[in-house]
C-alpha positions in Angstrom: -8.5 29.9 -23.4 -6.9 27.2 -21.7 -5.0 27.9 -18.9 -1.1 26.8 -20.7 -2.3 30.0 -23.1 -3.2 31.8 -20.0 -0.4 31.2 -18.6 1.9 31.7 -22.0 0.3 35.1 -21.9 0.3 36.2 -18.6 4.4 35.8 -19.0 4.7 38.0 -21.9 2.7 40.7 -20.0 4.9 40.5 -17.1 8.2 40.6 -18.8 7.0 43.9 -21.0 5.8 45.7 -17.9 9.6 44.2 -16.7 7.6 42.7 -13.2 10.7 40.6 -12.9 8.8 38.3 -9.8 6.2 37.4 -12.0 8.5 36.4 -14.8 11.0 34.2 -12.8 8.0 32.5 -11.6 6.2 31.8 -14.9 9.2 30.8 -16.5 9.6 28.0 -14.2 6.5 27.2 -14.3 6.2 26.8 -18.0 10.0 25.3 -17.4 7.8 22.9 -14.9 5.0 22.1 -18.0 7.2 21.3 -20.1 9.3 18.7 -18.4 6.4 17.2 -17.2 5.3 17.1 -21.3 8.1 15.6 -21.9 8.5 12.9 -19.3 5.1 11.8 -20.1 5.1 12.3 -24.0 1.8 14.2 -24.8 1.0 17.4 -24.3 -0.8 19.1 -20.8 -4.2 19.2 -20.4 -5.5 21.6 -18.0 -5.4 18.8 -15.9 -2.6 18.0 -16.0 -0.7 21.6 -15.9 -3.3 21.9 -12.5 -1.3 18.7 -11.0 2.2 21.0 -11.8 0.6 23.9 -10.2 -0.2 22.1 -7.0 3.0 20.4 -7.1 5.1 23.7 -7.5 2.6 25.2 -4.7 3.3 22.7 -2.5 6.8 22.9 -3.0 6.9 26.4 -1.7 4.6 25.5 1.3 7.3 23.3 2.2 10.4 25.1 1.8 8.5 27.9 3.8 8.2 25.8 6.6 11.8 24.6 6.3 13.0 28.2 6.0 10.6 28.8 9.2 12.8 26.2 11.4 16.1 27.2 10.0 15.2 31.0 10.8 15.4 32.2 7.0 12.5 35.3 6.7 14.7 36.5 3.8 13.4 33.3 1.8 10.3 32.8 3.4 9.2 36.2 2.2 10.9 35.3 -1.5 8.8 31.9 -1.5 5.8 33.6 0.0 5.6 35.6 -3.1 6.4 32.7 -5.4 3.4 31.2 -3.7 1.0 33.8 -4.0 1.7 34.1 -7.7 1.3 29.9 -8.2 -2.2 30.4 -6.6 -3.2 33.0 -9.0 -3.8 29.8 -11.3 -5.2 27.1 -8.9 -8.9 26.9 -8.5 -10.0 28.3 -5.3 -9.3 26.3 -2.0 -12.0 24.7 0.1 -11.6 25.6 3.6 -11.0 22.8 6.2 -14.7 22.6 7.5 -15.8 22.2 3.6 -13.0 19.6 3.7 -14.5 17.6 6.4 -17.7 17.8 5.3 -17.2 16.3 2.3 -15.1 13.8 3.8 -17.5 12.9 6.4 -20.1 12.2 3.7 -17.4 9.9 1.1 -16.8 7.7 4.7 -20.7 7.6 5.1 -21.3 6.5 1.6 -18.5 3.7 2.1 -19.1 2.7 5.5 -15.4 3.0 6.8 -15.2 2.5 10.3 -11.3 2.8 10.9 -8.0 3.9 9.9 -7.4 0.5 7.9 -10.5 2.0 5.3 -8.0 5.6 5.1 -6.6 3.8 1.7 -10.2 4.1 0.6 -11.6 7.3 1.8 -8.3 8.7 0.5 -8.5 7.9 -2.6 -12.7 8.7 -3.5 -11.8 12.3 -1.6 -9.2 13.1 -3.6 -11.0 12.1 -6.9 -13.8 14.2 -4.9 -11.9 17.7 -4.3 -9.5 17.1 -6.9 -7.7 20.4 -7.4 -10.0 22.1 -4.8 -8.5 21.0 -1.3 -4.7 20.5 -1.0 -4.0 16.4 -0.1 -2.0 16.8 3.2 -5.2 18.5 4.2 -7.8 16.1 3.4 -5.5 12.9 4.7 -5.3 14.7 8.0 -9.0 15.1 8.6 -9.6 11.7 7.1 -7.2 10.3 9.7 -9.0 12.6 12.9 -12.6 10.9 11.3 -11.9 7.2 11.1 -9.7 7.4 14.3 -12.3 8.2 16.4 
């Protein structure tokens, strides 16, 4: 089952046991698949509905935070849930000392020595962890390793 039918399914259970959360946030993410199916004229690969999901994800991570400086817990809990839901369908994270390691191995294997090799590192990492370790994450400890 790929995971567009998993998801496809997943909505009908939720809106005939009438879990009204669940249902708001699989319609927009299916809303979310198919925009980006048609803005890039095929249709989603696993892949590619995995790039939606992180995108949605991190969407929520950062309207959390903004919610956190404007003193909002109303929406923070609302997006909270809408967060939880999205990473029903992401693969599981890697912590940030699985991040790092991995990291400290890709700037090994390439030899960067500072932050002008980030461009680099970056990019092999995030081909690395893919789906796996959320970008912001891996830049940051990329950054703390070739600054030193």
């Amino acid at each position: 089952m790929t995971l567009k039918e998993k998801i496809d399914q997943d909505f009908i259970e939720a809106y005939k046991n009438k879990d009204t959360d669940k249902v708001s946030v699989l319609r927009m993410l299916k809303s979310a698949i198919k925009n980006f199916e048609i803005n890039e004229k095929h249709p989603s690969s696993d892949d590619d509905i995995l790039k939606v999901l992180k995108k949605e994800a991190k969407q929520r991570r950062d309207s959390i935070e903004e919610y956190g400086k404007a003193g909002r817990p109303d929406l923070i809990d609302q997006e909270e849930k809408e967060l939880k839901l999205l990473n029903e369908y992401l693969p599981a994270q890697l912590s940030p000392d699985e991040v790092r390691i991995e990291v400290e191995k890709i700037v090994a294997s390439t030899g960067a020595s500072s932050i002008s090799d980030l461009g680099k590192v970056m990019s092999l990492a995030v081909a690395s962890l893919g789906s796996k370790a959320d970008g912001a994450i891996i830049a940051k400890i990329a950054r703390e390793i070739l600054e030193k």
